[in-house]
C-alpha positions, -999 to 999 in steps of 0.1 A, spaced: 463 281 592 493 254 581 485 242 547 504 212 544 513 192 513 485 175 496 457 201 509 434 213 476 435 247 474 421 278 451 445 297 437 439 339 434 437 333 399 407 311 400 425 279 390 427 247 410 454 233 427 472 210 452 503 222 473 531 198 466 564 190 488 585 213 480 630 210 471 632 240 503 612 251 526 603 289 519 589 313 543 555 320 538 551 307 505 539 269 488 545 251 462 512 245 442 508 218 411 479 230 389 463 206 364 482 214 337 510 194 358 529 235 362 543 239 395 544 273 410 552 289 444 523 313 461 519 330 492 501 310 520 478 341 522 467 335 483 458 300 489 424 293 499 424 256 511 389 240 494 378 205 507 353 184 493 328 164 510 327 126 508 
């Protein structure tokens, strides 16, 4: 599965967070804004992609 910037994801940790675009594109891995404002790169396989229904 492609998880493209601005997809909601849970993070392995249990935390919340959005994939963001990131400076270089890295193999396998994402970077992920958490709502603290951190960004932090994670392995596509780590990130569970939530959606919410509207």
């Amino acid at each position: 599965m492609t998880i493209v910037p601005g997809t909601p994801v849970k993070l392995p940790n249990g935390r919340d967070g959005v994939v963001v675009p990131a400076p270089f594109c890295a193999r396998d891995r994402v970077l992920v804004k958490v709502k603290s404002g951190k960004k932090s790169w994670f392995s596509v396989d780590d990130c569970t992609p939530t959606f919410s229904a509207h």
